[in-house]
NUGULO-939440 format. One record per residue (C-alpha): x, y, z. Coordinates in steps of 0.5 Angstrom, whole numbers, padded with zeros to 4 digits, always signed. Example, Ala and Ser with C-alpha at 12.3 -4.5 7.8 and 13.67 -1.06 7.14 Angstrom:
! NUGULO-939440
+0025-0009+0016 +0027-0002+0014 
END
This chain:
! NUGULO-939440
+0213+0272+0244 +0217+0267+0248 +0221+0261+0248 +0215+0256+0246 +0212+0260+0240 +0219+0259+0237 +0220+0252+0238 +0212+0252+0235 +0215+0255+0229 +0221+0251+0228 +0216+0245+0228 +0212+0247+0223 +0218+0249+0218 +0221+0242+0220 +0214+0240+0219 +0213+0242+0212 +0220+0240+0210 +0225+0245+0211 +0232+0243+0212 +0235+0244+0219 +0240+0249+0214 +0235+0254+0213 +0232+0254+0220 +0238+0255+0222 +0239+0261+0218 +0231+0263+0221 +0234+0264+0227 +0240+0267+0227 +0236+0273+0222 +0231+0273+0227 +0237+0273+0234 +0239+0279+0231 +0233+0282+0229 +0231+0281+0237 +0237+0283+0238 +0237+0290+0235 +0230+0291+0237 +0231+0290+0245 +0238+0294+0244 +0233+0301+0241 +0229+0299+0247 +0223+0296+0243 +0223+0290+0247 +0225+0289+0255 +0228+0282+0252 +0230+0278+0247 +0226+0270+0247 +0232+0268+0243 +0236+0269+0248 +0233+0264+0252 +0233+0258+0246 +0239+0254+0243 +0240+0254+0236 +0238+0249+0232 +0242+0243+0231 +0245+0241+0224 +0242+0233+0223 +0241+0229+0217 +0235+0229+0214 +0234+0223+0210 +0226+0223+0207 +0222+0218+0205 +0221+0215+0198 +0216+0211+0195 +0218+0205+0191 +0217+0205+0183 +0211+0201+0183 +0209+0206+0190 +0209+0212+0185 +0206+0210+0179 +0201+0207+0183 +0199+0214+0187 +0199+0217+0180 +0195+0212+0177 +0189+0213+0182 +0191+0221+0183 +0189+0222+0176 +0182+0225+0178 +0184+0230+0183 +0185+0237+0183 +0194+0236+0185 +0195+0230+0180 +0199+0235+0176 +0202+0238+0182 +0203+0231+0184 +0206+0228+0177 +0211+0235+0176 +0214+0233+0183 +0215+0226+0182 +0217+0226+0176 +0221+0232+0175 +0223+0232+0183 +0220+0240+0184 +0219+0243+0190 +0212+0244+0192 +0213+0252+0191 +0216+0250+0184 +0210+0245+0181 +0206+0251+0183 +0210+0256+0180 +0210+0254+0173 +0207+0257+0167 +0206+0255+0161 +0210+0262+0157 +0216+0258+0160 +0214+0251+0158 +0218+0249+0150 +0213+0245+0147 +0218+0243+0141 +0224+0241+0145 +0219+0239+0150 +0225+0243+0156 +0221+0248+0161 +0224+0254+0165 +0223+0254+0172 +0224+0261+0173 +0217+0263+0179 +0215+0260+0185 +0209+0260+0188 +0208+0263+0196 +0203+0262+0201 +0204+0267+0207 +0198+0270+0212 +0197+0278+0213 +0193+0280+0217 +0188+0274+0218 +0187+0274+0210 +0191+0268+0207 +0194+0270+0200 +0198+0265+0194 +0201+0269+0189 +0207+0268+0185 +0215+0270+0186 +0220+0270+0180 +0225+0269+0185 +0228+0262+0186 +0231+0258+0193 +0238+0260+0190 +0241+0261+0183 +0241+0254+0181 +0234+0253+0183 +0233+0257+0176 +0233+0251+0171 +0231+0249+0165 +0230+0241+0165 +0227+0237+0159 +0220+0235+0160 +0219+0227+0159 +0214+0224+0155 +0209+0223+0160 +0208+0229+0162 +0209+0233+0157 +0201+0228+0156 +0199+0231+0163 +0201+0238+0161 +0197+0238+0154 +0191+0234+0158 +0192+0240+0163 +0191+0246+0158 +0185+0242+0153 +0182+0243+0161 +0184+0250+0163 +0181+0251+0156 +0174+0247+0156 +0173+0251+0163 +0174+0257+0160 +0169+0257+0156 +0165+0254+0160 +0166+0259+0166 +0165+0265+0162 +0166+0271+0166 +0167+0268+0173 +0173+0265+0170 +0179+0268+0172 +0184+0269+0166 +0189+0273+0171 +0192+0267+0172 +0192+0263+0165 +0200+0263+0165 +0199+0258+0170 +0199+0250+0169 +0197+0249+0177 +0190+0253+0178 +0183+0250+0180 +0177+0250+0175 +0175+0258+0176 +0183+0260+0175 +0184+0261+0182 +0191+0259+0184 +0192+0253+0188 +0194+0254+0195 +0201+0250+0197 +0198+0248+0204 +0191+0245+0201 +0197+0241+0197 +0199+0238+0202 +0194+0237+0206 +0189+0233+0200 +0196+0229+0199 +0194+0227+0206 +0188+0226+0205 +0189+0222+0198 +0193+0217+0200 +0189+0216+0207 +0182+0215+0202 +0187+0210+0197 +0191+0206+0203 +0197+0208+0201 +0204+0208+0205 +0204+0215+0208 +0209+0220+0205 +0210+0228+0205 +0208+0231+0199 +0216+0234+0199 +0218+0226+0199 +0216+0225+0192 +0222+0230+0191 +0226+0225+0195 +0224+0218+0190 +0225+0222+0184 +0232+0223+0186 +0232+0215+0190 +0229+0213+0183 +0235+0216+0179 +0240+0214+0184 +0238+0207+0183 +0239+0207+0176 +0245+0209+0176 +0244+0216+0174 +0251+0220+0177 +0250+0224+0182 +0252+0231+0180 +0247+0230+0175 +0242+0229+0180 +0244+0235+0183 +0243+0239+0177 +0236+0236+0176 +0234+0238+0183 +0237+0245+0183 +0241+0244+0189 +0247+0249+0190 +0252+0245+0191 +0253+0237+0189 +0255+0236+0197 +0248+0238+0198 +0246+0232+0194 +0251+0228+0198 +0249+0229+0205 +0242+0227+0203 +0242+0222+0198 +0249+0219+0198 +0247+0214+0204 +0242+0211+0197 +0247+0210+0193 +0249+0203+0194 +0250+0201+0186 +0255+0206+0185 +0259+0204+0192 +0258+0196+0190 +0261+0198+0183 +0267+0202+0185 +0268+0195+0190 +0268+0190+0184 +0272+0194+0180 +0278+0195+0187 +0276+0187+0187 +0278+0186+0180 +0285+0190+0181 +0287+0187+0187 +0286+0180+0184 +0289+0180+0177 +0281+0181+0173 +0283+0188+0171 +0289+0187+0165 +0288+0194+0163 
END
């Protein structure tokens, strides 16, 4: 291995929306592995030596307006990751979490939906497998949200689907997965990188302003803070561990609160506020 290879890999973490926190985290786990390994003679040196840690910026996503988002939904309804699309913008999930969620944890009469499983992409010995993982980011990655109208409507569309194709497919159907909301037409789980890979190529083929698929995370959360929504409750929603996380990302987006706490110091010092 050497120095390139590992700054190839933290491209590819960054590239596929990883934080600098958790690249971070990679390199020192990694430093120390190395480090262990040359120590009992495994290796004659540890390329990690030879590279600087990467630094700590803040990252601040792109996010579609309302009237980008419902426009991608709107066009997207044919495609196979429209659900995957519709829980990430609107419930502001993570690629893994979207793909993760199972029908079992899902509340139909009080429409709340517990997310409890992620789903993995990982390559072993050439042979790419998904599968699922009922172990979250963090602690608080372990929610329950309430589900809105509208995708409470996809997620019943979904299941009259995956019952159509059950009966339709017979035998080749794969009725492993059939706890899942995200799979294919046989049953098959949905690869996260195809994910994000035909967002791609959906947003190409409808001319529409290029975006990660991790971004649709950031405007579910740029739509809320917009309106107002406090930014605890944000928080909360998004399953981030601590509101400061929130903050460092989101805060330059909460403008109407910033101008609010002004009005209100403006008030005071000029007399307006009587109470």
């Amino acid at each position: 291995m050497k120095p390139k290879d590992i700054e190839n890999f933290y491209d590819y973490l960054y590239a596929g929306g990883v934080c600098s926190n958790t690249v971070i985290h990679y390199h020192a786990i990694l430093h120390k592995a190395f480090k262990q390994a040359f120590k009992d003679e495994l290796i004659t040196a540890n390329p990690f030596d030879r590279i600087d840690r990467p630094k700590k910026n803040k990252f601040h996503g792109e996010n579609y307006s309302e009237e980008e988002l419902l426009t991608l939904l709107n066009v997207s309804k044919s495609e196979l990751i429209y659900s995957a699309i519709m829980l990430a913008g609107g419930l502001g999930l993570r690629r893994s979490e979207a793909l993760g969620i199972r029908w079992s944890r899902i509340d139909w009469e009080k429409k709340t939906v517990l997310l409890d499983t992620k789903m993995v992409e990982y390559k072993e010995n050439g042979v790419v497998t998904v599968k699922p993982v009922e172990e979250m980011k963090n602690k608080s990655s372990r929610r329950t949200l309430p589900i809105p109208e509208p995708i409470i409507e996809m997620l019943q569309e979904e299941l009259a689907k995956q019952n159509l194709y059950k009966k339709m497919f017979r035998n080749s159907y794969n009725h492993e997965n059939d706890d899942y909301v995200c799979v294919n037409q046989l049953g098959e789980f949905i690869k996260p990188s195809y994910v994000s890979n035909r967002f791609n190529e959906v947003l190409k083929k409808y001319g529409l302003r290029h975006i990660r698929f991790h971004d649709l995370r950031h405007t579910f959360a740029s739509i809320l803070i917009g309106k107002d929504v406090p930014l605890i409750n944000v928080s909360n929603f998004l399953g981030h561990s601590d509101i400061s996380t929130t903050a460092n990302i989101y805060a330059h987006l909460d403008k109407a609160s910033k101008q609010a706490s002004a009005d209100i110091i403006t008030d005071i010092l000029t007399g307006k506020d009587k109470h």
